[in-house]
N, C-alpha and C positions, 0 to 999 in steps of 0.2 A: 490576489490569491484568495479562494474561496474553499472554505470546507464543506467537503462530499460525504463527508463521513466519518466514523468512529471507532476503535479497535480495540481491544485491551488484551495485552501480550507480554513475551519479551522475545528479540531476538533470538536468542537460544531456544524457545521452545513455539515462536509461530505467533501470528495474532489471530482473534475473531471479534465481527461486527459486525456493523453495518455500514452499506452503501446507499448513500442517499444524495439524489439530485431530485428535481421539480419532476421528473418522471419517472425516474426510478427509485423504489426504495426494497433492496435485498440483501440477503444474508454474505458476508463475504469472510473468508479464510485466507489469512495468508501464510502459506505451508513452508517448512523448511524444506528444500528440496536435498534431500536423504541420496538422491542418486549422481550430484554436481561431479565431475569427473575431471572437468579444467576450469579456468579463471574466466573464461567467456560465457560461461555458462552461467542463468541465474542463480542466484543465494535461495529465493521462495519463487514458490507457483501458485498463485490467486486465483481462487477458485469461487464459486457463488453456484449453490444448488445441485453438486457436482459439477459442473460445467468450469472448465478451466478457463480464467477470462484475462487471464497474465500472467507477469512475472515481477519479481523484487530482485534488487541488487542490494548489499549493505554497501554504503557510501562511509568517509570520514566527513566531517563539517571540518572548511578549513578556518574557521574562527575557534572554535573551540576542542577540536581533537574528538568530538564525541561521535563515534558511530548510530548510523541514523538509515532507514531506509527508503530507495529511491524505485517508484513502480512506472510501471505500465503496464496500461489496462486498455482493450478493445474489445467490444461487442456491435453486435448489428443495433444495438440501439443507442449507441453513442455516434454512427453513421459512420463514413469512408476511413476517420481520420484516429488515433488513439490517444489515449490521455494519459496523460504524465503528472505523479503526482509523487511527493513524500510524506512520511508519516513522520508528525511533528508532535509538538505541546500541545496539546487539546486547552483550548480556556477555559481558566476557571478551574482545572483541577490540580489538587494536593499530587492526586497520586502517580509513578513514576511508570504507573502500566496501563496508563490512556493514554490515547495517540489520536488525534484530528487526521484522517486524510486530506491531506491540504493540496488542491490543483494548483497545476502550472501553466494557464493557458500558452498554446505555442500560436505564436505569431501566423 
């Protein structure tokens, strides 16, 4: 697992960051989405430049009971396929409102 990037937020009110790979480096939003109307629908809509580039689910952790968020993200510059990532512990920090974008390559 590799981090893409970095957030600082909280659930209840949204993160914002950045998105950073070896080719890209952009502004990223991840929004509550204010209009969810069922449970299949996402929690946030991630968004970069206005451009909406995903979605977030809030997940439980089954080790620990903690809620945590789980995305997907696609753009023409990540190519055919989308990326799956959650937002975790950032290393190295104290504080409880940084979050790493941590990927999940899929097989």
């Amino acid at each position: 697992m590799a981090s893409i990037g970095i957030v600082s937020g909280s659930i209840d009110k949204g993160f914002s960051g950045q998105l950073i790979t070896l080719s890209i480096k952009a502004p990223i939003e991840i929004r509550p989405n204010g209009s969810k109307s069922a449970d299949v629908q996402p929690d946030f809509r991630v968004w970069s430049d206005g451009v909406e580039i995903g979605a977030g689910w809030i997940r439980v952790a089954e080790q620990s009971g903690r809620p945590y968020v789980s995305l997907s993200l696609a753009t023409p510059e990540f190519g055919p396929r989308r990326i799956y990532a959650n937002l975790g512990r950032a290393a190295g920090q104290d504080r409880d409102d940084i979050f790493a974008i941590i990927w999940t390559p899929a097989d």
